[in-house]
C-alpha positions in Angstrom: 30.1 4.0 -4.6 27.1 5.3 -2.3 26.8 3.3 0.5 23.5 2.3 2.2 21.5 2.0 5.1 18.3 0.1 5.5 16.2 0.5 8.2 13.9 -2.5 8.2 10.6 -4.0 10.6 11.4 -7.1 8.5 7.8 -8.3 6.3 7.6 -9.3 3.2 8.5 -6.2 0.5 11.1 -5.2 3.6 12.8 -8.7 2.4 12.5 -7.5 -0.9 14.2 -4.0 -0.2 17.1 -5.9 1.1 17.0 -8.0 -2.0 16.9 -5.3 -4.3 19.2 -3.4 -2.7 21.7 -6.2 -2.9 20.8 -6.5 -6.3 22.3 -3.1 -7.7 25.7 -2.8 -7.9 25.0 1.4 -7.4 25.5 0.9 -3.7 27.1 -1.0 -1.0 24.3 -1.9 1.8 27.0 -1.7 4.8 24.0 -2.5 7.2 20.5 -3.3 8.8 19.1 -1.2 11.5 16.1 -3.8 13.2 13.2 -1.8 14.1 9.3 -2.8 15.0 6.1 -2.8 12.8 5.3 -5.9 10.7 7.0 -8.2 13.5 8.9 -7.3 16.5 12.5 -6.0 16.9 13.9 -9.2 17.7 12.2 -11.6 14.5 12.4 -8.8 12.4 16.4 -8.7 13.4 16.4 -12.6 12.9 15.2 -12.4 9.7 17.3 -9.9 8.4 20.3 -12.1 9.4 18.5 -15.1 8.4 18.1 -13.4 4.6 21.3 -11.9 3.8 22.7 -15.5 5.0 20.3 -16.6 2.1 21.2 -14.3 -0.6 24.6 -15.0 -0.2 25.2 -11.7 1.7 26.6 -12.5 5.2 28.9 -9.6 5.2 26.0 -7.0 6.0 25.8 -6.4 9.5 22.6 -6.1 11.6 22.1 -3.4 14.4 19.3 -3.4 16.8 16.7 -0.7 17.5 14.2 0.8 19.5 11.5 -2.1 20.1 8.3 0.5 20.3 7.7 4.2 19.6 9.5 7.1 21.4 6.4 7.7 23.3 5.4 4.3 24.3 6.3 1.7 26.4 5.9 -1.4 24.1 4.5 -2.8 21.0 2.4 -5.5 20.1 2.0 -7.1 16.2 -1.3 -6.1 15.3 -3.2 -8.9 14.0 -3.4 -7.4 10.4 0.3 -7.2 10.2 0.7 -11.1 10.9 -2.4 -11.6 8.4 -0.6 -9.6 5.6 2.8 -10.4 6.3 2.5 -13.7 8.3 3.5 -14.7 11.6 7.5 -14.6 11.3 7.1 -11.4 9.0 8.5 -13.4 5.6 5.0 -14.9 4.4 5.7 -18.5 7.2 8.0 -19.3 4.7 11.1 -21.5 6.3 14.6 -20.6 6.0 17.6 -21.0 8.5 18.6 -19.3 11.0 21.8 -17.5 10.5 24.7 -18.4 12.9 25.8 -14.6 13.2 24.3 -12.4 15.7 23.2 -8.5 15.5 25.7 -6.0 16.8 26.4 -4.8 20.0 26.2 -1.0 18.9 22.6 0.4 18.9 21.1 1.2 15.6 21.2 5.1 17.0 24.9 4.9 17.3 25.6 3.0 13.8 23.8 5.7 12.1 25.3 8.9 14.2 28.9 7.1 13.4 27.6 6.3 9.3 27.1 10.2 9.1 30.0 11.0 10.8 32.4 8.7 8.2 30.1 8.8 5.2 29.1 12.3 5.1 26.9 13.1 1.7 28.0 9.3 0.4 25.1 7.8 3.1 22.4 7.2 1.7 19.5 5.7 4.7 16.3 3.9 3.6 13.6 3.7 6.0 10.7 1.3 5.1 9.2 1.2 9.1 8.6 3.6 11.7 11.1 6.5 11.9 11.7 6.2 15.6 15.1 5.0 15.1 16.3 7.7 12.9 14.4 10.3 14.8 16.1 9.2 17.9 20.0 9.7 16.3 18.6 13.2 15.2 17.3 14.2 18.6 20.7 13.0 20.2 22.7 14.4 17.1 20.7 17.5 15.2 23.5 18.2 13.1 23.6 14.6 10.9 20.3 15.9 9.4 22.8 18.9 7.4 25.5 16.4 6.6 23.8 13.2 5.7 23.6 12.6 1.8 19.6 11.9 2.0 17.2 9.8 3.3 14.3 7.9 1.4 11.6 6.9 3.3 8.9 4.3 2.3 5.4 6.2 4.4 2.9 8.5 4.2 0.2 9.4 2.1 -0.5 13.0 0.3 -2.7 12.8 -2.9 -4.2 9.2 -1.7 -5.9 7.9 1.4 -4.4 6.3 4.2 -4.1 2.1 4.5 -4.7 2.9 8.4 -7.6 5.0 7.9 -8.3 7.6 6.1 -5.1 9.9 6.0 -2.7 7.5 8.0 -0.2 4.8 6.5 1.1 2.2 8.5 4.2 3.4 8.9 3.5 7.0 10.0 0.8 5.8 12.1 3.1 3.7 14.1 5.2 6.6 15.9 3.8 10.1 14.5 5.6 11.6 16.7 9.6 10.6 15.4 8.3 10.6 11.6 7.0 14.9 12.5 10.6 15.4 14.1 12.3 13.6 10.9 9.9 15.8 8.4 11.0 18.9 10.2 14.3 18.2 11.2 15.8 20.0 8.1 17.1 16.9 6.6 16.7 16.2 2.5 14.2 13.8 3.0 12.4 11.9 0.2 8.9 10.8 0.7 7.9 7.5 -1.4 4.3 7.2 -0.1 0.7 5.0 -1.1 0.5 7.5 -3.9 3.4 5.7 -5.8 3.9 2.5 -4.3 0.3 1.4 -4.7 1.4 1.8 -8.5 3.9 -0.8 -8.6 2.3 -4.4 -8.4 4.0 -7.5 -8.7 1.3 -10.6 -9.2 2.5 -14.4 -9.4 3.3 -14.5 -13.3 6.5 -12.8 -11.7 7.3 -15.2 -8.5 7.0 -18.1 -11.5 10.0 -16.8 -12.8 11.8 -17.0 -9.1 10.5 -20.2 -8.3 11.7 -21.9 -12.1 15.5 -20.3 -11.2 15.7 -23.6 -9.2 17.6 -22.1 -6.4 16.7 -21.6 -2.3 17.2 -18.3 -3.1 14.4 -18.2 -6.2 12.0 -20.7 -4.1 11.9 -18.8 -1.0 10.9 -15.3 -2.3 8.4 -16.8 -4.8 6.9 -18.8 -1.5 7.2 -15.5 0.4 5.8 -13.6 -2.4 3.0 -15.6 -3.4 1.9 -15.2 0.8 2.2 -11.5 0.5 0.1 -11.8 -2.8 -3.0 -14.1 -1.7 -3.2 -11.5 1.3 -3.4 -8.6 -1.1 -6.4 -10.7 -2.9 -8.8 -10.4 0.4 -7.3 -6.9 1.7 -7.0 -5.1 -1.5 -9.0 -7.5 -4.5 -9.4 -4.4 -6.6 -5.2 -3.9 -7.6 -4.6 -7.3 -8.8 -1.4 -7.7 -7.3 1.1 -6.8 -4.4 2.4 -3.1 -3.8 6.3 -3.1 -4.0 6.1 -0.6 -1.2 9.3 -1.2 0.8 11.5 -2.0 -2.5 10.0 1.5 -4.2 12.3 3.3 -2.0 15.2 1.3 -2.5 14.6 2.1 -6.6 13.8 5.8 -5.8 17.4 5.8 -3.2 19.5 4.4 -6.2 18.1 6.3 -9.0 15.7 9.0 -8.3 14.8 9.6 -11.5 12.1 6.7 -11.1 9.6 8.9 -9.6 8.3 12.6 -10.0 8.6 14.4 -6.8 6.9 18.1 -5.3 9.2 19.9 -3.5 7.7 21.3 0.0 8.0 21.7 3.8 6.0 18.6 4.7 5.1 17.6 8.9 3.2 14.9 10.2 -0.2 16.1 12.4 0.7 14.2 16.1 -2.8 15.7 18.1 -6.4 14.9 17.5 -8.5 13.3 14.8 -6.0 13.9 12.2 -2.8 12.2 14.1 -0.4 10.6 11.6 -1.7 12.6 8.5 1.4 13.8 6.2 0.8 17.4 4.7 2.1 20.5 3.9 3.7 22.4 6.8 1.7 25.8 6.8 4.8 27.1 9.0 7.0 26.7 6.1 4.2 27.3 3.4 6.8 29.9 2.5 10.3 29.2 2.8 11.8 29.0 -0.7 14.3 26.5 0.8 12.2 23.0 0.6 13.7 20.3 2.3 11.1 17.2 1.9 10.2 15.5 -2.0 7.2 13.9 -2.4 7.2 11.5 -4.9 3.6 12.0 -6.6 4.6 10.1 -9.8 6.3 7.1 -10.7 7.5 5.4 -13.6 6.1 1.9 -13.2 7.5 0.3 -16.5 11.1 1.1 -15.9 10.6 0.1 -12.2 9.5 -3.0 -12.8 11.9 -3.9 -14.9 14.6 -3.2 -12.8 12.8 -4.6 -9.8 12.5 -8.5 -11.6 16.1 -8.0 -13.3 18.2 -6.8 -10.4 16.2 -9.6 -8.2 16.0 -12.5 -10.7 19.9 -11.8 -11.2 20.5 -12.2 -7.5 18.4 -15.1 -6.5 20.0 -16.8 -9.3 23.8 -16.4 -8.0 22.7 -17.2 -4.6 22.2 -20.6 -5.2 
């Protein structure tokens, strides 16, 4: 069995990542590295041990990360995150705290020592900024030839940015580690807008959470519907959330999901253009492609797997 790393700035469809990914029995999730974005470090690490507490999942451990981008000195929520995601990240929706608390190893450790034990069995998920990944690779280059791969929920290629016009959120949070990742050498899969805006999940589907009659069922529906109702002011013309995070989780346990381009992809780190994902015209090329853009996905079949694997798990939580 593959086993799995999430790297998680813990929101809404980052709760749902986790949930799918406990949901298929492909892979083992043997931890959480916390990172910033929708919330910071320290509620997004409290809700990541507040949730698998929840889903019946207290075994999977939580590490912490960097708290800003490698060339900052801190981070602040940005009032759009709170207004999409809410202000603990998981749509205000209540749950309990968990007793446990994150590790004492750094998430840049965890991942240097998964690598090291795992070898091409790791699989790491990214659905945040890449500063935490990008920092293992700057203090250990080699993990980028030996990890399995690495699926990463950001970007934007055939599709406008949700930033601006060619940055996604993620990206635009630390340019500068997701370039380093893109170039790095690693097999790196990129599940950008182009197919996660695809995949929409509207409140005909929470129903069927919040009639399971469990905690489990009620609090993603409540989260859900948040994340939803946010979606109808931000974005009224899809008619329904993107499953942005949980996309990646799909695309990590069966690639097959999604139609990918192979190419030599960076991220643009000066000027106007910072945070734009694009072809590397260094590596135009190089026959060896390390990077997959997913540019197609098969929404159907993801959807179906998406309710089923998390409908199955929110009903044996309890």
């Amino acid at each position: 069995m593959r086993k799995l790393i999430l790297d998680l700035d813990t929101g809404v469809d980052d709760t749902l990542a986790i949930s799918y990914a406990l949901g298929s029995p492909e892979v083992q999730l043997i931890g959480i590295t916390g990172t910033y974005g929708n919330v910071l470090l320290e509620q997004g690490i409290r809700n990541d041990l507040a949730i698998t507490d929840l889903l019946g999942h207290p075994e999977v451990k939580v590490y912490p990360g960097l708290p800003h981008a490698s060339k900052a000195d801190s981070f602040k929520v940005l009032p759009v995150s709170a207004f999409i995601h809410g202000e603990n990240g998981i749509g205000d929706a209540v749950i309990p705290d968990s007793d446990r608390k994150a590790e004492t190893q750094s998430a840049v450790d965890f991942i240097i020592n998964a690598v090291n034990t795992y070898g091409k069995d790791l699989v790491y998920v990214l659905t945040g900024p890449m500063t935490n990944i990008a920092a293992a690779l700057a203090k250990e280059p080699d993990i980028a030839q030996r990890i399995g791969s690495i699926v990463l929920m950001g970007g934007a290629l055939t599709v406008p940015g949700n930033v601006d016009a060619w940055q996604e959120a993620n990206i635009s949070q630390d340019p500068d580690a997701a370039d380093l990742l893109f170039r790095s050498g690693a097999p790196v899969t990129m599940v950008g807008l182009d197919v996660t805006l695809q995949t929409l999940l509207t409140y005909k589907e929470t129903a069927r959470w919040r009639q399971l009659g469990t905690a489990a069922g009620a609090f993603l529906a409540d989260m859900t519907d948040f994340y939803i109702k946010a979606y109808e002011t931000t974005s009224p013309h899809l008619g329904g959330c993107g499953l942005h995070d949980p996309l990646a989780v799909g695309v990590a346990v069966d690639p097959t999901l999604v139609t990918t381009l192979p190419m030599n992809m960076k991220v643009e780190t000066e000027g106007a253009t910072r945070g734009r994902t694009i072809g590397d015209e260094q590596r135009l090329n190089d026959p060896h492609k390390t990077m997959r853009v997913a540019v197609g996905v098969d929404v159907p079949r993801f959807l179906d797997e998406f309710m089923t694997r998390i409908t199955r798990l929110a009903s044996q939580a309890g």
